[in-house]
PABA-967514 format. One line per field, with one value per residue (C-alpha): residue in one letter; x, z, y. Coordinates in steps of 0.05 Angstrom, whole numbers, m for minus. Example, Ala and Ser with C-alpha at 12.3 -4.5 7.8 and 13.67 -1.06 7.14 Angstrom:
BEGIN
r	(A, S)
X	(246, 273)
Z	(156, 143)
Y	(m90, m21)
This chain:
BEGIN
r	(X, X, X, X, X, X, X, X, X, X, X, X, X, X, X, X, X, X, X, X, X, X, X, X, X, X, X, X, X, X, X, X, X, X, X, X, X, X, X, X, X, X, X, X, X, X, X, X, X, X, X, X, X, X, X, X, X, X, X, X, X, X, X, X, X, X, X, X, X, X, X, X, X, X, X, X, X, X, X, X, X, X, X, X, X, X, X, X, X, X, X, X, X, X, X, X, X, X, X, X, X, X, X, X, X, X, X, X, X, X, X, X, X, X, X, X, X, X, X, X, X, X, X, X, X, X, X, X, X, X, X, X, X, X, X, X, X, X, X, X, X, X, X, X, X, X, X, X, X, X, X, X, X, X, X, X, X, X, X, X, X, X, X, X, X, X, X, X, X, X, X, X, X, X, X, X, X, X, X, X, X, X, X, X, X, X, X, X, X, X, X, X, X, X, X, X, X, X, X, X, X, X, X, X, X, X, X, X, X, X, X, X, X, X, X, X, X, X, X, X, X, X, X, X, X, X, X, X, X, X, X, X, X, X, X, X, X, X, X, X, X, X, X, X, X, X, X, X, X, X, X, X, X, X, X, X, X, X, X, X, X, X, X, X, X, X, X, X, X, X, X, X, X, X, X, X, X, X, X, X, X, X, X, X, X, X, X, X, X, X, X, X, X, X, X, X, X, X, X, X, X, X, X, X, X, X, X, X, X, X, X, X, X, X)
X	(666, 734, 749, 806, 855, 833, 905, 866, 833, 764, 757, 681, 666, 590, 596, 535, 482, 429, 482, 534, 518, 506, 571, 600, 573, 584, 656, 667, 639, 695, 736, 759, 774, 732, 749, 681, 687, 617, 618, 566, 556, 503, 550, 609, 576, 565, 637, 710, 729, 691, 719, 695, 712, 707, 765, 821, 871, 829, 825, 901, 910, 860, 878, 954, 921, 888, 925, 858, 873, 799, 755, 688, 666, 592, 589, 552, 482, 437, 370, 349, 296, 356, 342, 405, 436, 502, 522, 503, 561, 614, 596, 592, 647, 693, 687, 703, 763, 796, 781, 818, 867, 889, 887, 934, 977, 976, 1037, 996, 951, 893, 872, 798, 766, 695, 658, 576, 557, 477, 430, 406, 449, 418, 359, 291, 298, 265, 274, 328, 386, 455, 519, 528, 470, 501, 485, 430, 418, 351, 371, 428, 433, 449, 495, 525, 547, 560, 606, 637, 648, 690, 725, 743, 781, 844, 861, 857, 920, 945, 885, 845, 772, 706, 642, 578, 507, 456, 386, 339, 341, 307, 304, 299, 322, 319, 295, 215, 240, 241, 181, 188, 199, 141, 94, 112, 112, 45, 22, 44, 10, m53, m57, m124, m89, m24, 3, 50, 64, 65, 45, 60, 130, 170, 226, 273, 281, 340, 347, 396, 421, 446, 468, 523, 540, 545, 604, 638, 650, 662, 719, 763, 726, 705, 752, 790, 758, 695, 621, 565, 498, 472, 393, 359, 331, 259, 207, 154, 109, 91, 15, 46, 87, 23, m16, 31, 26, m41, m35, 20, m18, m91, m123, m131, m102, m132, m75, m88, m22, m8, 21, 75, 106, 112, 183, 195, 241, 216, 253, 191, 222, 283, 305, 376, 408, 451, 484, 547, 547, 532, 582, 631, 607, 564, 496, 472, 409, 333, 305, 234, 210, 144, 199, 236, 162, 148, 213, 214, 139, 151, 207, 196, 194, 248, 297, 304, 365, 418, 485, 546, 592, 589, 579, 583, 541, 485)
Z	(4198, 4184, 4109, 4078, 4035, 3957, 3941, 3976, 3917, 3915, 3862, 3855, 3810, 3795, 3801, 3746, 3792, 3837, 3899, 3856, 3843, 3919, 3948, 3893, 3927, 3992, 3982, 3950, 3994, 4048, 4002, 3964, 3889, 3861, 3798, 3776, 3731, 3693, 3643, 3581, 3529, 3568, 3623, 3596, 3611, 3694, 3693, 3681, 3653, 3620, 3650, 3641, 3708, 3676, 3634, 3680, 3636, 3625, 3699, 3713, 3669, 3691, 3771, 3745, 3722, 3790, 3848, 3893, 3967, 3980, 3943, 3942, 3901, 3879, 3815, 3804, 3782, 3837, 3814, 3851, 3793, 3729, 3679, 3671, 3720, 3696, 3685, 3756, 3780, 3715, 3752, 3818, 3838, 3781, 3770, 3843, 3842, 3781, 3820, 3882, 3845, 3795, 3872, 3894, 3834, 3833, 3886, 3927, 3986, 3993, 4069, 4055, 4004, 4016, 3984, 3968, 3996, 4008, 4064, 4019, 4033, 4103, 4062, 4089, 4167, 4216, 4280, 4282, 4238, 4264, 4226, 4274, 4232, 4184, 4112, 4082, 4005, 3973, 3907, 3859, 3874, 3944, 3930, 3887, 3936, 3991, 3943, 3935, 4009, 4008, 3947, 3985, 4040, 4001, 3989, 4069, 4086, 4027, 4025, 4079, 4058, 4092, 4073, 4072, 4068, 4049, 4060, 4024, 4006, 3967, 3942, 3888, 3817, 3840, 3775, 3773, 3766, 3835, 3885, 3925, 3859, 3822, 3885, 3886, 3814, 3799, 3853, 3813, 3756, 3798, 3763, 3796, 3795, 3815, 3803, 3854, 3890, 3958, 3998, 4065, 4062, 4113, 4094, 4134, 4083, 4094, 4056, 4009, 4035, 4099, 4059, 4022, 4093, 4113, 4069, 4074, 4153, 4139, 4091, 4161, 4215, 4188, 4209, 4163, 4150, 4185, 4155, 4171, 4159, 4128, 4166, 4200, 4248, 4230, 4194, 4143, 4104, 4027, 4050, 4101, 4042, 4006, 4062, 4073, 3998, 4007, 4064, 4020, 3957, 3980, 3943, 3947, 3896, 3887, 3898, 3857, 3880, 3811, 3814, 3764, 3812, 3869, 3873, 3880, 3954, 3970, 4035, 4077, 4128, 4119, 4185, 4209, 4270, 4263, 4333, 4293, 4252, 4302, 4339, 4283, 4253, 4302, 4297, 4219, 4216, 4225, 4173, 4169, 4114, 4100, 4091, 4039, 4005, 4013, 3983, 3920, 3909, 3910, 3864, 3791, 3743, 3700, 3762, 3777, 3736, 3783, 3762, 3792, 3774, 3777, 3840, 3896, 3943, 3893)
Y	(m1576, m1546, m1521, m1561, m1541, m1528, m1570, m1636, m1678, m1717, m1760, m1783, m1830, m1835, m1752, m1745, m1793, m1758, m1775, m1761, m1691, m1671, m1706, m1664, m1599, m1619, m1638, m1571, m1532, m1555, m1534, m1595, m1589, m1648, m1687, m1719, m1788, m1815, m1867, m1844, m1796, m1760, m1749, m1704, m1639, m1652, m1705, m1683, m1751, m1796, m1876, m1939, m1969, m2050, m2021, m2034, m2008, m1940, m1932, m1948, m1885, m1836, m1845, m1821, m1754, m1749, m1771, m1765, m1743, m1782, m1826, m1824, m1887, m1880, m1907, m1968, m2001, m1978, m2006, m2066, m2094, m2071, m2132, m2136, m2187, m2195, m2112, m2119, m2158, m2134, m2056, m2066, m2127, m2121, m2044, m2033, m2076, m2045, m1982, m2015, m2034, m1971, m1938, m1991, m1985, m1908, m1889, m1844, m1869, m1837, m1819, m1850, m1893, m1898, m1950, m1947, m2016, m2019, m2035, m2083, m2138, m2149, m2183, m2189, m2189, m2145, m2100, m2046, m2067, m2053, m2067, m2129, m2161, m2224, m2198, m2240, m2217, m2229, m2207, m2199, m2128, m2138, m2199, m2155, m2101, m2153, m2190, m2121, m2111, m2187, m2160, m2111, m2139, m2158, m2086, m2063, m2069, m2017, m1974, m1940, m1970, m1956, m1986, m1937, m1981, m1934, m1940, m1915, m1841, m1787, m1720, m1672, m1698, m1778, m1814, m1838, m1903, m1896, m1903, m1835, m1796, m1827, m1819, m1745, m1737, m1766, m1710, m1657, m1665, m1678, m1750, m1790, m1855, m1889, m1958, m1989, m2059, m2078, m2010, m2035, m2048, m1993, m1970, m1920, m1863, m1807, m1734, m1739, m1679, m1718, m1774, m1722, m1682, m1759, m1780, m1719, m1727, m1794, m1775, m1753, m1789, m1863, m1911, m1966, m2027, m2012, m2010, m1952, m1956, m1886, m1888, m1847, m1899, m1880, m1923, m1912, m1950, m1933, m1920, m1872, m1834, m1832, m1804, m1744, m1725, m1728, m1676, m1633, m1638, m1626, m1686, m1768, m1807, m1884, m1928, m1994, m2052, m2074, m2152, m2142, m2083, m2141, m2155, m2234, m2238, m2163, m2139, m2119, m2075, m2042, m1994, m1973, m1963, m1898, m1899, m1914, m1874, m1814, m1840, m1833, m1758, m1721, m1711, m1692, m1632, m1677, m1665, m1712, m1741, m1696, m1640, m1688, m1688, m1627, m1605, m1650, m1630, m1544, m1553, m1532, m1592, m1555, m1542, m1617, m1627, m1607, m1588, m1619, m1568, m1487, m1445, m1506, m1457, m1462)
């Protein structure tokens, strides 16, 4: 993909996240000059502004100091089980549309806004999923980020919005507080013994890798008002995932399906069609899942913390 100019400005909000710090990378590696925004304390060091996107009034004034070219908007809750329920909609809906808005407000247009919808808000349904498929949310995650997408639609005709829905991804520095990560992690310290829920759920699980070279080509060659689902086309179970650490790590772990980890309106299979998407950027680099695995498992426990900023060829 062609360099761009250092003058050309991403703003990435959610720049501190585990897809956060990777889009970062990739976008400066094209030769963007990326403004990172987070929203804590814990942030500041990996962010260059600290902005509470349900502060409409503190967003209003940090777009003036940027005046993104693109927007990559990542920021939000991303954990389907967070207790939480209404920080889920106040982040999500309402963040994203004082986001939309301050953009709207700003006097510069960018030439993308890209939006992190979720594959969740297909809901529970089978097969191949295309971006045809009527969005049927099983939980207030997903009806958050579908009510996001709706939100949406009243800023299209003054900003150039495209919806990315994400399945699930992985890689190195992912919290445990998700499944791959805990799997892997529980490997690495040789543990005898892991709790989890329903193992037979598939799930089509990208590199997060892909997912970054993924918005970045989508940040010249999505198209306005459309949707893309981020997949790789390819399912696997949890029991498969298991068995290929198994293979990487040279040892069986016992599995035991604790009840309380069963998710009450669990989406059993989850599996994109990326023929849009492919369509839209090219073909991305295959990279299968043992790889992912065996990737997250040979990294150093102390190099996990990646940082967003510094040498973007790190």
């Amino acid at each position: 993909m062609a360099s761009h100019s250092e003058s050309r400005v991403a703003l990435v909000t959610g720049a501190a996240g585990f897809t956060g710090r990777y889009v970062t990378r990739a976008f400066q590696r094209a030769g963007y000059r990326v403004v990172g925004w987070g929203n804590r304390a814990v942030e500041a060091a990996h962010v260059d502004s600290l902005v509470e996107l349900t502060d409409p009034f503190q967003v209003e004034r940090a777009l003036k100091d940027v005046q993104p070219d693109v927007v990559v908007h990542l920021a939000g809750i991303a954990f389907v089980a967070h207790q939480d329920i209404g920080s889920i909609y106040q982040v999500n809906v309402l963040g994203t549309r004082n986001l939309l808005a301050g953009l709207q407000q700003s006097g510069k247009r960018p030439s993308r806004v890209l939006l992190a919808s979720s594959a969740n808000v297909y809901g529970n349904v089978g097969g191949i999923i295309d971006e045809q498929r009527m969005p049927l949310p099983a939980n207030d995650y997903a009806v958050s980020k579908i009510a996001m997408e709706y939100m949406s639609r009243q800023f299209q005709e003054t900003l150039p919005i495209t919806v990315v829905r994400p399945f699930n991804y992985t890689g190195v520095g992912q919290s445990e507080a998700f499944l791959i990560p805990k799997i892997v992690s529980h490997f690495r310290r040789r543990e005898s013994m892991i709790e989890l829920g329903n193992i037979n759920v598939g799930r089509d699980f990208n590199d997060v890798r892909n997912v970054a070279e993924s918005y970045l080509r989508l940040a010249t060659e999505g198209r306005d008002g459309h949707a893309y689902n981020l997949c790789t086309g390819v399912e696997h179970k949890l029991a498969d995932v298991i068995a290929m650490m198994s293979r990487i790590a040279g040892y069986e772990i016992e599995v035991r399906v604790n009840p309380a980890f069963v998710r009450e309106n669990e989406v059993h299979t989850l599996v994109g069609d990326p023929a849009k998407l492919r369509n839209a950027i090219g073909e991305l680099p295959s990279i299968p899942l043992a790889s992912t695995l065996q990737w997250m498992y040979g990294t150093p426990v102390d190099a996990i913390a990646i940082e967003s900023k510094g040498n973007a060829n790190v």
